[in-house]
C-alpha positions as CSV (number, residue, x, y, z in Angstrom):
1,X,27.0,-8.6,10.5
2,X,24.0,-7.6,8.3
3,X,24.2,-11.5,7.3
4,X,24.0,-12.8,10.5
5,X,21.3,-9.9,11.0
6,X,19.0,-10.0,8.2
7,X,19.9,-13.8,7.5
8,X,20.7,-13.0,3.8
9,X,22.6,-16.5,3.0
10,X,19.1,-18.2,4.3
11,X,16.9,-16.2,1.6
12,X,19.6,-17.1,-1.0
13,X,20.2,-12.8,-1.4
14,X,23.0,-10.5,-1.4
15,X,23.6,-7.0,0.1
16,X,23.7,-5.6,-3.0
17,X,20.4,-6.8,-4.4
18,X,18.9,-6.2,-1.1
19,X,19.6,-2.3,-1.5
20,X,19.2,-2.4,-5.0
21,X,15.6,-3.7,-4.4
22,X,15.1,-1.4,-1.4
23,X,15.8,1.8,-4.0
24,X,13.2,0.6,-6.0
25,X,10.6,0.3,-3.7
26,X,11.3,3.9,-2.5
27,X,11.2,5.0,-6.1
28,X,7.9,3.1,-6.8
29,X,6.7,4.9,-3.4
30,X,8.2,8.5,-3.1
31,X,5.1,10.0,-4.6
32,X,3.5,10.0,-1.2
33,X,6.2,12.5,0.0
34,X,4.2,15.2,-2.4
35,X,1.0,13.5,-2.6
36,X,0.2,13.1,1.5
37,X,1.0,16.8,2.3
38,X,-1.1,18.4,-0.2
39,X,-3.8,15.7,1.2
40,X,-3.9,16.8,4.7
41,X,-3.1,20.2,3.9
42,X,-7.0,20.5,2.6
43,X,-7.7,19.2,6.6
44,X,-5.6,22.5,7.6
45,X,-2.3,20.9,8.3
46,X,0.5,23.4,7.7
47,X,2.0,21.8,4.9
48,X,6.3,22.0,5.5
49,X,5.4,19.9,8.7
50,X,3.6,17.4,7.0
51,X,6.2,16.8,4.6
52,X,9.1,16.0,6.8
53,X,6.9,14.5,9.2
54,X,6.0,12.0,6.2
55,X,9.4,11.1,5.3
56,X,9.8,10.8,9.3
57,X,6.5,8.2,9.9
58,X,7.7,5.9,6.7
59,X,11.2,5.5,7.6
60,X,10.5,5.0,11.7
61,X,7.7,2.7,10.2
62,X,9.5,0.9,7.7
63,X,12.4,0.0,10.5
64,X,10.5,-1.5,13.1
65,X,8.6,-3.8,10.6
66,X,12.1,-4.9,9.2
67,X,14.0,-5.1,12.8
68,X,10.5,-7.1,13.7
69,X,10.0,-9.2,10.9
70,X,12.7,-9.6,8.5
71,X,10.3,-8.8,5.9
72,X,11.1,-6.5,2.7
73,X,7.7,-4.4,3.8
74,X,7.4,-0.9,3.6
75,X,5.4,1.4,5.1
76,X,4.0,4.8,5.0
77,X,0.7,7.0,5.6
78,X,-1.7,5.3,3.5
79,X,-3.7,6.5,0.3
80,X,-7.0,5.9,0.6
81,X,-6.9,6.9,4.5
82,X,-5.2,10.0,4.6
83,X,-8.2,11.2,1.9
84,X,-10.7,9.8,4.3
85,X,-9.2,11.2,7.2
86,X,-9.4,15.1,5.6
87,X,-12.3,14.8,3.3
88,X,-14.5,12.6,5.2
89,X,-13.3,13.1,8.6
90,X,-11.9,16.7,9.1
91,X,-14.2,18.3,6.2
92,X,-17.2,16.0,6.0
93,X,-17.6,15.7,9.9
94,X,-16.3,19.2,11.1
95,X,-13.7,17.4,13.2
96,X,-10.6,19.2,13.9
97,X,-7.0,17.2,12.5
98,X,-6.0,17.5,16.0
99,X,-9.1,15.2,17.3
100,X,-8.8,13.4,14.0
101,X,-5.1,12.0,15.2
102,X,-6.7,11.6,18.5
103,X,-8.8,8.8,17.0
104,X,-6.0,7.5,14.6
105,X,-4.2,6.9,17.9
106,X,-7.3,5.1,19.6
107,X,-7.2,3.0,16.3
108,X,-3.9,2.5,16.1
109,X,-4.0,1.3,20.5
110,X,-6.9,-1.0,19.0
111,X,-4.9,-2.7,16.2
112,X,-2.8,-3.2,18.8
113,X,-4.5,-5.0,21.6
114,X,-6.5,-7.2,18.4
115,X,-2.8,-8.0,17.3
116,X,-1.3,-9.0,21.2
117,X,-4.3,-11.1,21.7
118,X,-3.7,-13.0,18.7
119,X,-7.1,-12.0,17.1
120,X,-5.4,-10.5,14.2
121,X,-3.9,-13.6,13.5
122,X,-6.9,-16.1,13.2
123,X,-8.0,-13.4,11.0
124,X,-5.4,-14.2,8.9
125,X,-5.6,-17.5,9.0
126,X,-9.2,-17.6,8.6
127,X,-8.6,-16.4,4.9
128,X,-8.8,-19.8,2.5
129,X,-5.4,-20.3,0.5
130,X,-7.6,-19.7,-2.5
131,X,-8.6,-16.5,-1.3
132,X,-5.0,-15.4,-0.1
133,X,-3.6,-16.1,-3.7
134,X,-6.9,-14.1,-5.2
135,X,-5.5,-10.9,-3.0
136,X,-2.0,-11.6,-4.4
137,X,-3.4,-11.5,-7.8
138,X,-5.9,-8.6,-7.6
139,X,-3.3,-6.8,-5.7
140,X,-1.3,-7.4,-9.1
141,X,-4.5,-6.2,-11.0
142,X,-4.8,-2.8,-8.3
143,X,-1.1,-2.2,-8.6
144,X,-1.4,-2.2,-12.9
145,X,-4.4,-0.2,-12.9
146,X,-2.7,2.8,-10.7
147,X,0.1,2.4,-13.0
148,X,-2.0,2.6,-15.9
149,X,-3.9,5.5,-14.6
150,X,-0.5,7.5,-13.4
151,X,0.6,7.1,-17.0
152,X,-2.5,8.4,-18.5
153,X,-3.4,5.4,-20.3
154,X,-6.7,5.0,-19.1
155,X,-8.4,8.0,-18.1
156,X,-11.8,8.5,-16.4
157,X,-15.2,8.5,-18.5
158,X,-18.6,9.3,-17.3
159,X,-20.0,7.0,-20.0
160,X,-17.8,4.2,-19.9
161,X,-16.1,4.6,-16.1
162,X,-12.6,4.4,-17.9
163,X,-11.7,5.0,-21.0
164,X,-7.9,5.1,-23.4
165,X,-6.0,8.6,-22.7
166,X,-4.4,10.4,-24.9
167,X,-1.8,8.7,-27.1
168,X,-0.9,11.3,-29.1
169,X,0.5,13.0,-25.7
170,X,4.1,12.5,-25.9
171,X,4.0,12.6,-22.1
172,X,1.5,9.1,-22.3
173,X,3.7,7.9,-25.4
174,X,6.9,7.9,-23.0
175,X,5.3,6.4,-20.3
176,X,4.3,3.4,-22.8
177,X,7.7,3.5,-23.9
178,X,8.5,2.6,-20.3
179,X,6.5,-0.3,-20.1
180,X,8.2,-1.7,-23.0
181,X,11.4,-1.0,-21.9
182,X,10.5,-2.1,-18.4
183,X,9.4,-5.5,-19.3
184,X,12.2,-6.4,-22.0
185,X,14.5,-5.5,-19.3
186,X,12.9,-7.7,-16.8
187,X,12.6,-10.2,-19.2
188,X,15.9,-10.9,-20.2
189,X,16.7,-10.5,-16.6
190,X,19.0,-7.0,-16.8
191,X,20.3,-6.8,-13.1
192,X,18.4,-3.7,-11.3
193,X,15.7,-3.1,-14.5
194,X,13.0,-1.5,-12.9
195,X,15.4,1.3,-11.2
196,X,17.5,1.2,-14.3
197,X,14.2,1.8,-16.5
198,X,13.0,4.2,-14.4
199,X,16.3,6.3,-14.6
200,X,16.2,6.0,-18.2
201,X,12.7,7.6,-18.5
202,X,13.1,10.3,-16.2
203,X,16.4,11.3,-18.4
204,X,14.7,11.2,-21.4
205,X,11.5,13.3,-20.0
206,X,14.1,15.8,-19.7
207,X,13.7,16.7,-23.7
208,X,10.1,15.1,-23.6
209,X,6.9,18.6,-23.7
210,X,4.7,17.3,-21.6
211,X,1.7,19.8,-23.0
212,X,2.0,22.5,-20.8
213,X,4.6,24.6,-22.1
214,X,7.1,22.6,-19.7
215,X,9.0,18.8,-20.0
216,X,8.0,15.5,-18.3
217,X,10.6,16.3,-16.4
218,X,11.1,19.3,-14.5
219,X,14.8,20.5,-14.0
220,X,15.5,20.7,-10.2
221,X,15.2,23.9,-8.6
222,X,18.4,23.0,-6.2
223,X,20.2,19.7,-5.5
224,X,19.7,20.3,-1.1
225,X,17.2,21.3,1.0
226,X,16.7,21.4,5.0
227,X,13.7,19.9,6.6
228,X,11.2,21.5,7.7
229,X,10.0,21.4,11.2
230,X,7.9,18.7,12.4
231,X,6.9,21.0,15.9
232,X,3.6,22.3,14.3
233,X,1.8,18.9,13.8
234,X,4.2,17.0,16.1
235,X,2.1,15.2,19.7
236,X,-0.5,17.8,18.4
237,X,-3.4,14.9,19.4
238,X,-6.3,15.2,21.2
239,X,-9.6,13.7,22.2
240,X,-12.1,15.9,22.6
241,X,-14.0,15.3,19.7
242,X,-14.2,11.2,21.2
243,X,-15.0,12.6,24.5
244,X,-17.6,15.0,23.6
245,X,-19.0,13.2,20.6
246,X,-18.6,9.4,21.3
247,X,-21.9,8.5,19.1
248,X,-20.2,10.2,15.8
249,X,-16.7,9.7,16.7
250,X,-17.4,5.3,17.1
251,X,-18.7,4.8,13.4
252,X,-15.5,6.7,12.0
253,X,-13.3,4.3,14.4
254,X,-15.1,1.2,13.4
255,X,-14.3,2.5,9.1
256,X,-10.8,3.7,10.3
257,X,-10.6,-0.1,11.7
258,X,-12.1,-2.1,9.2
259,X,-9.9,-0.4,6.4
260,X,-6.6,-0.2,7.7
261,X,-6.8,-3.9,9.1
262,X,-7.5,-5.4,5.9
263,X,-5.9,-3.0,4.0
264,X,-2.8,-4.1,6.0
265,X,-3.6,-7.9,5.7
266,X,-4.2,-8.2,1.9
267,X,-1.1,-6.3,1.5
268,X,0.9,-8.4,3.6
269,X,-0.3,-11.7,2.1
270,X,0.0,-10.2,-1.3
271,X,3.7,-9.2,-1.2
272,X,5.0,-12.2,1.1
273,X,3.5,-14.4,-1.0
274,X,5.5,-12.9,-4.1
275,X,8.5,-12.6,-1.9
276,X,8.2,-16.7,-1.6
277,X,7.7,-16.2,2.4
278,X,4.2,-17.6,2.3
279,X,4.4,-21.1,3.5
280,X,2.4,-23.7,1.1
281,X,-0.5,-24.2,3.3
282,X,-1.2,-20.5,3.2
283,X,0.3,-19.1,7.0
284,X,2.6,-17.0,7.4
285,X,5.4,-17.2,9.5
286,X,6.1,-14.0,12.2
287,X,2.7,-12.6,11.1
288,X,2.0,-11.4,14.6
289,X,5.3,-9.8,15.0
290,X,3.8,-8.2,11.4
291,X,0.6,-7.1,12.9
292,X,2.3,-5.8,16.1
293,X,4.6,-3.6,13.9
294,X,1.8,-1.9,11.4
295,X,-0.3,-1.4,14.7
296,X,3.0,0.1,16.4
297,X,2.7,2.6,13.4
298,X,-0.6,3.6,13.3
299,X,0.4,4.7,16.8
300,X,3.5,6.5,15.6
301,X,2.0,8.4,12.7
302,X,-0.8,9.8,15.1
303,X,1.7,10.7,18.1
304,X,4.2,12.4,14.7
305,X,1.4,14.1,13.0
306,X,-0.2,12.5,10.3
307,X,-3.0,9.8,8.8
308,X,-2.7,6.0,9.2
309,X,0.4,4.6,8.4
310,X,-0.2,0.9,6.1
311,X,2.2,-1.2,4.1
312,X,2.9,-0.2,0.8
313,X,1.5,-2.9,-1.8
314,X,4.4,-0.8,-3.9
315,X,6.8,-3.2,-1.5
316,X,6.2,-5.6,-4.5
317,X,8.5,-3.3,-6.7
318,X,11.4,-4.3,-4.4
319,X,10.4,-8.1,-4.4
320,X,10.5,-8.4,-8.0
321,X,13.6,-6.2,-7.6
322,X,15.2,-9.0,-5.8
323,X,14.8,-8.3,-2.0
324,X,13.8,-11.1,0.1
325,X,14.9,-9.7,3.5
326,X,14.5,-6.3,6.4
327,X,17.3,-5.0,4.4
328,X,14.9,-4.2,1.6
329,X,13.5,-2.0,3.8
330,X,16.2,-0.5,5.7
331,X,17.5,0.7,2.7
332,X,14.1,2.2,1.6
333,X,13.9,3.9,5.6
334,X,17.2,5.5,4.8
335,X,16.0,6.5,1.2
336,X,13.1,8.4,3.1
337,X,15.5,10.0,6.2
338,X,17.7,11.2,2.7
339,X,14.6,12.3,1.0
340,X,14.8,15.0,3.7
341,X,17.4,16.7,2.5
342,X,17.4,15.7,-1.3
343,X,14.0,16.9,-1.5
344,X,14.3,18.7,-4.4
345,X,16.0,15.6,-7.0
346,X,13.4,12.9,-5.2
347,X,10.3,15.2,-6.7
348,X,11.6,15.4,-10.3
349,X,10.5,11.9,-10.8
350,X,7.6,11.8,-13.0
351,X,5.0,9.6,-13.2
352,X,5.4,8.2,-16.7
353,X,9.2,7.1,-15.3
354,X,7.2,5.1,-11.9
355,X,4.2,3.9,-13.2
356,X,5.7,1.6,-15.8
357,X,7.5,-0.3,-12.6
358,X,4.1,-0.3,-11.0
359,X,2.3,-2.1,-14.1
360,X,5.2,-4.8,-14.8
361,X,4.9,-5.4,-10.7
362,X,1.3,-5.5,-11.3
363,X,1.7,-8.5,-14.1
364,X,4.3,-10.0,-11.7
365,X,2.0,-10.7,-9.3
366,X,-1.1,-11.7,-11.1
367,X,1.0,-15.0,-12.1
368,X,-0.3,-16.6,-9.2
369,X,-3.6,-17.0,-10.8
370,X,-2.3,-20.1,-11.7
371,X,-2.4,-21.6,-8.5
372,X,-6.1,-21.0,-8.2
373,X,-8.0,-24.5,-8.5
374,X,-10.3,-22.9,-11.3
375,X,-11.8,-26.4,-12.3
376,X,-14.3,-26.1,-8.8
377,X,-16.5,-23.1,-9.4
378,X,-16.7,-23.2,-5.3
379,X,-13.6,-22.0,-5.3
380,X,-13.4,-20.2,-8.0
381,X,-16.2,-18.0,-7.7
382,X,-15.0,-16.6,-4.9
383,X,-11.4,-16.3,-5.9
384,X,-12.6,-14.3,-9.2
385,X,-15.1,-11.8,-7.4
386,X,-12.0,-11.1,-4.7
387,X,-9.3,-10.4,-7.7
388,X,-11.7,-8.0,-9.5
389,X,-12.9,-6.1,-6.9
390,X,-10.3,-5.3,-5.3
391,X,-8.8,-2.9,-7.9
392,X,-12.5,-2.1,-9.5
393,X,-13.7,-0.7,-5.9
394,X,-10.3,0.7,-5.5
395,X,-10.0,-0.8,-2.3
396,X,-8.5,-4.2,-1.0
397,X,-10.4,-4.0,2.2
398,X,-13.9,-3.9,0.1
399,X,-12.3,-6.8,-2.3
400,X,-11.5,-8.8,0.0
401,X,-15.0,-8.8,2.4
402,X,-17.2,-9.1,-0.7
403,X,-15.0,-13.1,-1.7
404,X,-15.1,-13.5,1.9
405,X,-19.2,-13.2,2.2
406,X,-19.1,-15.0,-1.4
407,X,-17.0,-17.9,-0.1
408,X,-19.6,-18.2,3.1
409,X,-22.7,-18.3,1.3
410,X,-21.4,-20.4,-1.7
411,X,-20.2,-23.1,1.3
412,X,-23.3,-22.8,2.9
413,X,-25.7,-23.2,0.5
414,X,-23.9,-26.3,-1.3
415,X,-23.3,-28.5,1.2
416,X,-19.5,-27.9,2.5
417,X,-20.1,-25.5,5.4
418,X,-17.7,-27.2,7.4
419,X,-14.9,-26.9,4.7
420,X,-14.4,-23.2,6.0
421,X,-13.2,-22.4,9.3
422,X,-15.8,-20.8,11.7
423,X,-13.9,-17.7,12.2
424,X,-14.3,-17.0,8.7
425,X,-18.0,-16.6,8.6
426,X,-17.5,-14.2,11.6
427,X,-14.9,-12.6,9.2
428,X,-18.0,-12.4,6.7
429,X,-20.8,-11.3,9.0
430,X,-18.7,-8.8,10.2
431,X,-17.9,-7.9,6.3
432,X,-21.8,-7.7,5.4
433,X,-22.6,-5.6,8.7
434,X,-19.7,-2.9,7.4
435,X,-20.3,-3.1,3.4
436,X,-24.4,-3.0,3.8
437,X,-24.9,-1.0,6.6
438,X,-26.9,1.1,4.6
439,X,-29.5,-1.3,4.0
440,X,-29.8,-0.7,8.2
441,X,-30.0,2.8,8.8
């Protein structure tokens, strides 16, 4: 059944490595089950509610874009957005969380009717192949450098931006261990080495201080737990801040837009093009079922209770892990709907045991660079200015519009306009208007 299902014989996989794969992507990911609560808590969220309705929105998520798709995507309220939503939104702008869901869900009804209409698409397809490889590699570079920074071996510096941590922490030296291990693993092709490394680090951190009087590790305070009640945040939307205050509530749509759609796109090219699903002239087959399903969630997490749902670029964990198919990411739904109740075991996972899976993932990916054509500085200009800014802004929406407006102008100004599709310099123009709006006001 789950052959004829997930068509498992097709994508040359096996049940086993499809679970196995789908483990490590919820490994890789189950961070945001602490991290997103303690986000929207600062917004005034009570924060038991947001923690069960997290695991709820990533697993409800995660199973419509595998039931849709067939893709080993997963999904979850997305960094980035949940910080914008409390800091920016609910903080910054006074706007109650209750009015802020109301305008995730008009966001999430816009994604929507973009995605039916096909517009979505052509977006996609507007993207160059060069550029679409360029995501998959800076995507690579974004997903080292939060692995890198989550171990502590680069830290921030007001002189330099970034600078080395602390190796003589033994909490930074194990997590460097892990990358060692992690890759010689990988590299001599150890069924299940990223979950297997990641075990093997989090036992370890059991004996490892980590500087605070305490281990890497924290022993678990219990083995179960119950859920809490979703009822306080749960259909807890309104819109009376968009009723009452369309001028200020339209500009934090339009950002809520902008960054969740190309959030969701980069992401999706990235890790289907690692997962071999890309076709060789750059589409992507079922890509509008794919933008039908994250748009489907951004309407789920606002009617549950929480920020904008987006796929996980830590989805690439489970494609190097093996998984090719929705079974992937079944098997990382379930992980969340267990998280529920194993709560307590998920959280002792430290960092220095997930962030050596996120930089091996992270080299993974940027392999692709090979495939960029860097002999035509056209195309390679571009390419570059895409991979590097996408993990040095922190963002692969802001990457990804500043190659875009590169690619125009460089096509423009040397002759080869009509080498690029028209909808791509509406894709730029569009890019500038958001990334230099200041230079209007």
């Amino acid at each position: 059944m789950l052959n004829r299902l997930f068509k498992l014989n097709q994508h040359h996989t096996t049940v086993g490595r499809e679970m196995q794969a789908g483990l490590t992507t919820f490994t890789a990911m189950a961070y945001i089950l602490a991290v997103n609560p303690l986000i929207l808590k600062d917004a005034g969220m009570p924060l038991p509610a947001v923690v069960t309705v997290t695991a709820l929105t990533a697993a409800f998520s995660t199973i419509i874009m595998a039931l849709m798709t067939n893709f080993p995507l997963a999904l979850a309220p997305g960094m980035g957005i949940n910080a914008y939503f409390t800091y920016t939104v609910c903080l910054g702008a006074g706007v109650p969380w209750q009015s802020a869901l109301g305008l995730v869900f008009v966001n999430g009804v816009a994604f929507l009717l973009l995605s039916l209409t096909g517009v979505r698409e052509k977006i996609v397809n507007s993207i160059p192949y060069s550029l679409k490889i360029a995501i998959t590699c800076g995507v690579g570079l974004f997903i080292a450098f939060i692995g890198l920074k989550n171990a502590g071996i680069v830290v921030a510096n007001k002189a330099t931006f970034v600078a080395q941590g602390d190796f003589g922490s033994p909490a930074v030296a194990l997590a460097f261990f892990g990358i060692v291990l992690t890759a010689v693993l990988v590299a001599r092709r150890v069924p299940g080495a990223i979950v297997l490394s990641i075990a093997i680090i989090t036992a370890i951190g059991f004996i490892v201080p980590d500087g605070k009087g305490g281990h890497v590790t924290a022993f678990p305070t219990g083995i179960f737990s119950l859920p809490a009640s979703p009822e306080p945040v749960m259909f807890k939307l309104n819109f009376d801040f968009l009723i009452h205050n369309f001028a200020k509530a339209l500009p934090i749509m339009l950002t809520l837009l902008i960054v969740d759609m190309f959030d969701n796109i980069g992401t999706l090219i990235g890790v289907t093009k690692r997962a071999g699903l890309l076709q060789p002239d750059g589409t992507l087959p079922k890509v509008g079922r794919a933008l039908v399903s994250d748009s489907l969630a951004a309407i789920m997490s606002s009617l549950l209770g929480t920020s904008t749902v987006v796929s996980y670029i830590e989805s690439a964990a489970g494609v190097e892990a093996g998984g090719r198919t929705g079974l992937t990411a079944i098997t990382t739904a379930v992980c969340f709907l267990l998280a529920l109740f194993l709560t307590p075991l998920i959280l002792i996972i430290p960092s220095a045991a997930t962030a050596p899976a996120l930089v091996v993932v992270g080299i993974f990916m940027f392999q692709a660079v090979a495939e960029i054509k860097l002999d035509d500085f056209a195309e390679t200009m571009p390419a570059v200015v895409t991979l590097l800014c996408i993990p040095l802004t922190f963002s692969i929406a802001e990457g990804l519009g500043l190659g875009v407006i590169a690619l125009s102008c460089l096509a423009l100004a040397t002759g080869r306009a009509r080498s690029v599709p028209t909808f791509t310099y509406v894709l730029a123009a569009l890019f500038f208007v958001h990334i230099f709006h200041g230079l209007f006001v």
